[in-house]
TORNUKOL-491257 format. One record per residue: residue number from 1; x, y, z of N, C-alpha, C in turn. Coordinates in Angstrom, 3 decimals. Example, Ala and Ser with C-alpha at 12.3 -4.5 7.8 and 13.67 -1.06 7.14 Angstrom:
<recs>
1|13.190|-5.690|7.800|12.300|-4.500|7.800|13.200|-3.300|7.800
2|12.850|-2.250|7.080|13.670|-1.060|7.140|12.900|0.030|7.870
</recs>
This chain:
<recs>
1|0.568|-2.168|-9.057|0.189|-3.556|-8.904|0.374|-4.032|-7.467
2|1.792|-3.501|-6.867|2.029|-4.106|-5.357|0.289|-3.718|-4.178
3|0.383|-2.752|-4.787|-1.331|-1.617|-3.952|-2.287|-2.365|-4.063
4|-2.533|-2.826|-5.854|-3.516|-4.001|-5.722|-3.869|-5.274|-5.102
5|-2.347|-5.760|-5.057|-2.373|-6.998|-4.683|-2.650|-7.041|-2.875
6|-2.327|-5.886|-2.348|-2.411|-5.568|-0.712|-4.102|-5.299|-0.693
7|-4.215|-4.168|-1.144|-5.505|-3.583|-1.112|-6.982|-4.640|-1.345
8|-7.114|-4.783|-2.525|-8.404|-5.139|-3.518|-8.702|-7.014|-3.038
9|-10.412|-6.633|-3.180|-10.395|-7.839|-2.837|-10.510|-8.466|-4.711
10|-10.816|-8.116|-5.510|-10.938|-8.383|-6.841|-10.109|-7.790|-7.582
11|-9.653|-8.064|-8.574|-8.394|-7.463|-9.779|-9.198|-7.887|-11.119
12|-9.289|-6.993|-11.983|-9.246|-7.138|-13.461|-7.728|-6.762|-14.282
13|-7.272|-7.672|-15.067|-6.001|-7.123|-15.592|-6.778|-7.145|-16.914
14|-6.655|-5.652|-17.799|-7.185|-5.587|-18.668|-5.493|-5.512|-19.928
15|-5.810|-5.654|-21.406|-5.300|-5.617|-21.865|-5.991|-5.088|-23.442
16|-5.413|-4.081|-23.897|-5.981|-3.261|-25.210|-7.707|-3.332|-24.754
17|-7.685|-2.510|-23.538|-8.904|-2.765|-23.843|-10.367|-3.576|-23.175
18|-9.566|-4.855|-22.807|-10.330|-5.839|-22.901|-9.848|-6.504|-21.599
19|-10.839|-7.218|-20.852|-10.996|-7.566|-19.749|-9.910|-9.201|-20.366
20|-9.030|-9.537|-19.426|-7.870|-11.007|-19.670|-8.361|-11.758|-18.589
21|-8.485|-11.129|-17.532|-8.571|-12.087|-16.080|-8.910|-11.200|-15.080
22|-9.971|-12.212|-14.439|-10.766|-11.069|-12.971|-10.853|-12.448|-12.020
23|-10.863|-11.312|-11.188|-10.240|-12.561|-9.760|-9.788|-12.488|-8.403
24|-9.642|-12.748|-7.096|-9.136|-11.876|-6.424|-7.673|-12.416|-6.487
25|-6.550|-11.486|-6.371|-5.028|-11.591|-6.372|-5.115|-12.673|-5.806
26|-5.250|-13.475|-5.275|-4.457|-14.813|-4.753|-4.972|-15.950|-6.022
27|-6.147|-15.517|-6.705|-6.577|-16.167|-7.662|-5.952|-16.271|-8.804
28|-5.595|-14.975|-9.055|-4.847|-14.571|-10.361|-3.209|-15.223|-10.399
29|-2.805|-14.872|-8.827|-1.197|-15.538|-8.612|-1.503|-16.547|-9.369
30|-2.372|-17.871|-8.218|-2.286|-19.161|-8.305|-2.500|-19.496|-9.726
31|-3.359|-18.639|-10.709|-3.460|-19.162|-11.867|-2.581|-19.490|-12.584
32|-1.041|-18.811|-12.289|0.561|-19.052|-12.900|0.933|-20.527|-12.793
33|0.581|-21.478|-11.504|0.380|-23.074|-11.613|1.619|-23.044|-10.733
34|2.609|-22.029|-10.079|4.009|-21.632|-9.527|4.040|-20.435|-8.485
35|4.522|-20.926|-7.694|4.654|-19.168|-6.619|5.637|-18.836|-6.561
36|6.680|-19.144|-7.619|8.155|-18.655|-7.163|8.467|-18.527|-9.233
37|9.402|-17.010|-8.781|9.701|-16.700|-9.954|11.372|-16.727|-9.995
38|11.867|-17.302|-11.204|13.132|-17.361|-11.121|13.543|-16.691|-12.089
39|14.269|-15.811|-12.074|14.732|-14.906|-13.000|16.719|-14.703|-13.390
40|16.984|-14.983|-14.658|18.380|-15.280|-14.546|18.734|-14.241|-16.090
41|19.872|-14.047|-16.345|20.622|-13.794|-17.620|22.017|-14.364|-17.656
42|22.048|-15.092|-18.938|23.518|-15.263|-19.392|24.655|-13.958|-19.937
43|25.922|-14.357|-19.498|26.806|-12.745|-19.825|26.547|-12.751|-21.724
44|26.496|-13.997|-21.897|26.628|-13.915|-23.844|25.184|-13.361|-24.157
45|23.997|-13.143|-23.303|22.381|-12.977|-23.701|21.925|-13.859|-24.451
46|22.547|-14.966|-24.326|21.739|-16.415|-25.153|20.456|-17.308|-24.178
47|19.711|-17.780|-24.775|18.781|-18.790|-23.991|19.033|-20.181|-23.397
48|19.593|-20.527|-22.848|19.760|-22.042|-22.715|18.503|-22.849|-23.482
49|19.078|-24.037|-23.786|17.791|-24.543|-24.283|17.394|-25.778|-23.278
50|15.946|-26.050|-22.953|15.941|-27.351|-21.977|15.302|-26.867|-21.227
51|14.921|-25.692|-21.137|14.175|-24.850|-19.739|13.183|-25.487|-19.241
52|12.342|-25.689|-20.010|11.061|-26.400|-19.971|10.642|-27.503|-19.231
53|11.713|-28.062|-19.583|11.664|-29.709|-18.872|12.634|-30.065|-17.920
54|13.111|-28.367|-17.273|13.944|-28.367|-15.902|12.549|-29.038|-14.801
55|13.234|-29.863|-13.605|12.211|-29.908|-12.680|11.377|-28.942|-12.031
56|10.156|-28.910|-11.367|10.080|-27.690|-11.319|9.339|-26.444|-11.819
57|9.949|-26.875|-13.265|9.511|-25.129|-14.175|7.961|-25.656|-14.982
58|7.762|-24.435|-14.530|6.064|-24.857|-14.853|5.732|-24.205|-16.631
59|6.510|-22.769|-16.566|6.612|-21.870|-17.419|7.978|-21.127|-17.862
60|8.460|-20.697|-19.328|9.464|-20.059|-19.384|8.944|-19.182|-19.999
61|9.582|-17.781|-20.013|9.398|-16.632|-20.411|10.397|-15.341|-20.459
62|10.617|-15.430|-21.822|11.934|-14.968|-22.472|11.884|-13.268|-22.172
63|12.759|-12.742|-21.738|12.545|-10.954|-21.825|13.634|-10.383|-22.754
64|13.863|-8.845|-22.389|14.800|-8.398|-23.298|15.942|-8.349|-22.660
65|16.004|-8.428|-21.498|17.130|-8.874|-20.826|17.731|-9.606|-19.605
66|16.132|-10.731|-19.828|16.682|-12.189|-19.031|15.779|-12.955|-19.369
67|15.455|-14.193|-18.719|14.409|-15.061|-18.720|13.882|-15.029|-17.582
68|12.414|-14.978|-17.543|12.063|-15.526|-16.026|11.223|-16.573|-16.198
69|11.788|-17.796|-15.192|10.800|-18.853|-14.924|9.857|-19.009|-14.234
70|8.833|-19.422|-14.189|7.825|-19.640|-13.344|7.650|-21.273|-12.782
71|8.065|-21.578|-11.539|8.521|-22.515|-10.804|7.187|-22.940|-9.224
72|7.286|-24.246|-9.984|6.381|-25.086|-8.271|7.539|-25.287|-7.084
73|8.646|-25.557|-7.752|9.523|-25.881|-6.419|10.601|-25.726|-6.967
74|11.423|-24.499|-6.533|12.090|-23.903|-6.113|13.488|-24.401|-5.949
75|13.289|-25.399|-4.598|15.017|-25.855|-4.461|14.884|-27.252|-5.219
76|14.570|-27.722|-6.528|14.360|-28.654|-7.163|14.700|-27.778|-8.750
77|14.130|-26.568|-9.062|14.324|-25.994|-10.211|16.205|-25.205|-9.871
78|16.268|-24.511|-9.113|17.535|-23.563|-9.117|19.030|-24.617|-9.274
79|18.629|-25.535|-8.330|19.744|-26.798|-8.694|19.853|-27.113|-10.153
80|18.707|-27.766|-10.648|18.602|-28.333|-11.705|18.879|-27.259|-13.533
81|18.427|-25.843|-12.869|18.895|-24.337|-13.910|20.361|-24.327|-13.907
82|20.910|-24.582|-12.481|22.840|-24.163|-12.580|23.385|-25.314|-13.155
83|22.778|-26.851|-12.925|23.361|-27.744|-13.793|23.485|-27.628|-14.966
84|22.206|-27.161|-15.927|22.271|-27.032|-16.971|23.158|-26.064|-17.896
85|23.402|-24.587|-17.143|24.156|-23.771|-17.584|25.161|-24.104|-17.797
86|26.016|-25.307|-16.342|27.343|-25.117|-16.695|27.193|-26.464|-17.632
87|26.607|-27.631|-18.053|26.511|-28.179|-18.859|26.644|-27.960|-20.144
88|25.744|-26.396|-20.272|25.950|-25.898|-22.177|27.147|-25.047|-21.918
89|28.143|-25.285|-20.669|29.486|-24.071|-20.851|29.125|-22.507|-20.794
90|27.988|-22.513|-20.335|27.332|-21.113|-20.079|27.991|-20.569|-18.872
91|28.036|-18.706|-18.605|27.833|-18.270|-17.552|27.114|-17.538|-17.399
92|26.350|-17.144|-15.899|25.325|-16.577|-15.032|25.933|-15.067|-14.942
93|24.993|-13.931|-15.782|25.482|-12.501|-14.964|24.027|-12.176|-14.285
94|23.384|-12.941|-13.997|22.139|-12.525|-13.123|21.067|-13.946|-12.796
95|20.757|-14.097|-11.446|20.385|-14.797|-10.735|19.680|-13.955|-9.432
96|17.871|-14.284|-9.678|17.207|-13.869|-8.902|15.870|-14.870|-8.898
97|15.330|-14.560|-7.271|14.135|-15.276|-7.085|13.116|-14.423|-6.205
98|12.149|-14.477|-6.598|10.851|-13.302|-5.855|9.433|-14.508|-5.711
99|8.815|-13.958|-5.215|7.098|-14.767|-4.761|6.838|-13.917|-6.101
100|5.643|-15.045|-6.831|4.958|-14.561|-7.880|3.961|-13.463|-7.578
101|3.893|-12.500|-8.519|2.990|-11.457|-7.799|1.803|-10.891|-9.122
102|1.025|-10.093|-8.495|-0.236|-9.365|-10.145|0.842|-9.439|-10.903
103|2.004|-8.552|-11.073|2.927|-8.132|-12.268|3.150|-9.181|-12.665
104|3.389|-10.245|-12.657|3.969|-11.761|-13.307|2.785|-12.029|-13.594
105|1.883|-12.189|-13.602|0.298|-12.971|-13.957|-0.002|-11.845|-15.115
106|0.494|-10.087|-14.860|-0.064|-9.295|-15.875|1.156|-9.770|-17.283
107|2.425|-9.978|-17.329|3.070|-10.232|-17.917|3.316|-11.389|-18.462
108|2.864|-12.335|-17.747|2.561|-13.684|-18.388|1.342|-13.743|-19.312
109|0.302|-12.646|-18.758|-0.481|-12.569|-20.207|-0.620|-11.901|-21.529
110|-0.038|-10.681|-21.514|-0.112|-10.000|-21.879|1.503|-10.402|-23.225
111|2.361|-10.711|-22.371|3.736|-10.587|-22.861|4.382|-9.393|-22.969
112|3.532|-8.238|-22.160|4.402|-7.323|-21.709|4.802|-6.907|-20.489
113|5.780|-5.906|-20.341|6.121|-4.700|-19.033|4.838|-4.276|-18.470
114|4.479|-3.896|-17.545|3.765|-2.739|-17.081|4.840|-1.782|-17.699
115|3.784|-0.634|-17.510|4.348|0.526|-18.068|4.102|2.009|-17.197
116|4.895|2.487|-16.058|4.828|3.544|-15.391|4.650|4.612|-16.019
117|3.511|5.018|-15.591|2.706|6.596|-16.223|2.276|7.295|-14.985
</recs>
């Protein structure tokens, strides 16, 4: 996906099959509505609840071993995520942030991993 997103001026992310979204990578990013991905896990593996209507979060999206958000702004969402944790008495064993990329647009549709073959 990183190859695609450098390389290609067009991307199809197909899924079982079937054509999901064609576009060129900056198209496909922007279609997420967020360019910043926030990615966290609690030590208990519980969800906070409220994600949604953190400032900010455009999208939530639960994995098997974290959540990642999909965020318009950044230093408005990460403030407003640590309030909430320590609010529900939660703690943080993972806290990360990346530029949205193909892989987040393929996984936001799909609801899966890529899968290395």
């Amino acid at each position: 996906m990183e190859e695609a997103e450098r390389l290609c001026d067009r991307v199809a992310i197909m899924d079982h099959g079937r054509v999901i979204a064609l576009g060129s990578p900056e198209e496909l990013i922007a279609s997420l509505g967020a360019d910043q991905i926030v990615e966290f896990a609690l030590s208990d593996g519980t969800t906070p609840t409220g994600l949604q209507a953190l400032p900010g979060v455009k999208g939530v999206r639960p994995g098997s071993d974290r959540i990642a958000l999909t965020v318009a702004q950044l230093h408005r969402a990460v403030p407003a995520l640590l309030a909430l944790i320590e609010r529900q008495g939660a703690e943080l064993s993972l806290l990360a942030t990346h530029q949205a990329t193909l892989e987040d647009v393929f996984v936001t549709l799909t609801g899966r991993q890529l899968r290395d073959e």
